[in-house]
C-alpha atoms as one frame of an Amber mdcrd trajectory, in Angstrom:
protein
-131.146 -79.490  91.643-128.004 -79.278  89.660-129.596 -76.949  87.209-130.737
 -74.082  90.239-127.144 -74.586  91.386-126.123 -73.639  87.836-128.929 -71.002
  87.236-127.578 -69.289  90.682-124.233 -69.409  90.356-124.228 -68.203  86.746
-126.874 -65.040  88.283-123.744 -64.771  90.775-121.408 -64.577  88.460-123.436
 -61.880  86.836-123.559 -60.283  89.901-119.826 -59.930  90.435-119.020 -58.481
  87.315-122.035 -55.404  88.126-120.143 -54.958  91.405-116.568 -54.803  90.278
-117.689 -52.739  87.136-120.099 -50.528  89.581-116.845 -50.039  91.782-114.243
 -49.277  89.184-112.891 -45.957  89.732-111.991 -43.637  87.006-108.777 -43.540
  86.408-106.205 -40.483  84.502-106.385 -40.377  80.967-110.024 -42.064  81.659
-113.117 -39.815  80.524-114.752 -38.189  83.571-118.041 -40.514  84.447-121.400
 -38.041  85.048-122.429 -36.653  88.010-124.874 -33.839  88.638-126.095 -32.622
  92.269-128.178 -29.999  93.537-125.204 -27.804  95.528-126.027 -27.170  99.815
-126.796 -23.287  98.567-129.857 -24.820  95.669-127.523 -24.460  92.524-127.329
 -27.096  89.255-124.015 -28.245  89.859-123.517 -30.748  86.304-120.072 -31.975
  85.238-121.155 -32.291  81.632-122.413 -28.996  81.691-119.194 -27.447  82.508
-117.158 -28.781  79.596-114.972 -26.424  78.356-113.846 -25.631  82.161-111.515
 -27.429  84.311-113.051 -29.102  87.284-112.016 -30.184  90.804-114.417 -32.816
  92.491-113.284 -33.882  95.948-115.044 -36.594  97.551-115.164 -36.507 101.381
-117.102 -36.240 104.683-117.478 -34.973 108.559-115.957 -37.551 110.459-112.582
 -37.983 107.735-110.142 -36.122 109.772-107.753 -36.291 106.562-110.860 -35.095
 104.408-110.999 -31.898 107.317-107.218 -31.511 107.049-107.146 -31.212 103.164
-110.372 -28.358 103.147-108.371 -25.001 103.825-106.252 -26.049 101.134-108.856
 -26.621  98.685-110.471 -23.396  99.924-107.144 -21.469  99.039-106.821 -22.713
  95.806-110.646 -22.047  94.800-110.558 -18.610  95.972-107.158 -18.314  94.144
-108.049 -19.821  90.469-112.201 -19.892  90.312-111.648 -16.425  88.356-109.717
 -17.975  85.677-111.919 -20.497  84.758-111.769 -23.472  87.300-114.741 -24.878
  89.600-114.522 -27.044  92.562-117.075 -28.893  94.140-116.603 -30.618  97.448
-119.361 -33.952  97.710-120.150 -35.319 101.082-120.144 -38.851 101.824-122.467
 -38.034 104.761-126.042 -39.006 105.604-128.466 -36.979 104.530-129.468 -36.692
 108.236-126.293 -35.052 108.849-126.964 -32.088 106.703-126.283 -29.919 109.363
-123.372 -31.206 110.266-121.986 -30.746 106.659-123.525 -27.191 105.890-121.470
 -26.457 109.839-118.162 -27.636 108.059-119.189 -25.878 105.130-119.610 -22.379
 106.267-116.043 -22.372 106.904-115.538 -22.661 103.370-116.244 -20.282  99.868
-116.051 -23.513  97.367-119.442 -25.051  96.979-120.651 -28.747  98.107-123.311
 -31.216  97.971-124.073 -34.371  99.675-123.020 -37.847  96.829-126.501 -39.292
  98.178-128.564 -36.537  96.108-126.155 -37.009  92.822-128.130 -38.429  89.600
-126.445 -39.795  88.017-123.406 -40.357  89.459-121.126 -42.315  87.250-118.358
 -42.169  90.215-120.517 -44.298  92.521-118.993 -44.367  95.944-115.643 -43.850
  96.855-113.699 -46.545  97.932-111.469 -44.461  99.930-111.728 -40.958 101.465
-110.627 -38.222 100.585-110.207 -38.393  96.733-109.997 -35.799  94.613-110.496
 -35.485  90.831-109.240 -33.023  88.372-110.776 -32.968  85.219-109.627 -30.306
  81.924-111.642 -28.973  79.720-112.008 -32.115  77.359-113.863 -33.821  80.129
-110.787 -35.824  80.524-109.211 -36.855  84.092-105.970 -35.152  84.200-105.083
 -36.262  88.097-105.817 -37.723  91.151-105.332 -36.753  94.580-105.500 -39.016
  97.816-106.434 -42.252  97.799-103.673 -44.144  96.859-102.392 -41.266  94.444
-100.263 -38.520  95.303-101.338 -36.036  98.555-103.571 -32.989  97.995-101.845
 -29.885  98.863-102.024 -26.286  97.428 -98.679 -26.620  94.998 -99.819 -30.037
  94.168-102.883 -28.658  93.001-101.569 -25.690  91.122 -98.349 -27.517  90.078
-101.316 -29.867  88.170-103.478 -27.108  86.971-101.071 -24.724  85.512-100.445
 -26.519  82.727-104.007 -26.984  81.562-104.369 -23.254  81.764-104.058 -20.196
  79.275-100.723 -17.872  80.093-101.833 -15.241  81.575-102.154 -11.454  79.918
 -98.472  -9.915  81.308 -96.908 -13.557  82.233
């Protein structure tokens, strides 16, 4: 009897440290963890692929009024830096069953978005906390993070983070 007790609580212990590990999130300075997702419009959206670009991923969802509040934001600064080399994807927390809820938010929107549930592999796992945004330089390195427990997404938080990873500008 003793040595099932042992057997499970060792397999327990084993278990714990999967969890905790599976639920670390990345932190700055930390390498970005994969993630690739087929986007709500059909395209390859692959965070390894896009090395060599700076990358916004925001994690949020429908019914996360601060997730809605943050969106226009996001949207603003998309429209405003995408042409200088800078991609954003937005990935739902939803159901898949609520697909049209999230293409209905979406349409309101020009950045693109998937739902986390379709992302393999997805070396963020699931947020612990809504909204949470990651931006990631070229190096594939975590450079900040927004929400959470981190600093508030707005648009001049967002530039005032990105302008430094960016080339000057012809005529600046």
């Amino acid at each position: 009897m003793r040595a099932i007790i042992a057997t499970v609580a060792g397999l327990m212990s084993v278990l714990a440290v999967g969890v905790a590990y599976a639920s670390a999130s990345p932190g700055v300075g930390d390498s970005a963890p994969p993630i690739a997702v087929q986007t709500l419009e059909g395209q390859a959206f692959d965070l390894a692929a896009l090395r060599g670009r700076i990358v916004v991923v925001n994690f949020w969802a429908t019914w996360c009024p601060p997730c809605r509040a943050e969106m226009p934001a996001l949207d603003t600064f998309y429209r405003a830096f995408h042409g200088r080399g800078v991609d954003l994807i937005g990935l739902s927390a939803d159901r898949a069953r609520d697909i049209a809820a999230v293409r209905g938010v979406m349409g309101q929107f020009s950045y693109p978005a998937a739902l986390l549930a379709g992302a393999k592999p997805d070396g963020f796992g699931a947020p612990n906390i809504l909204p949470i945004t990651y931006l990631i330089d070229r190096d594939g390195r975590i450079r900040a993070i927004f929400g959470g427990k981190g600093r508030p997404l707005t648009m001049k938080a967002l530039t005032d983070a990105i302008l430094p990873l960016l080339p000057a500008q012809a005529g600046s």
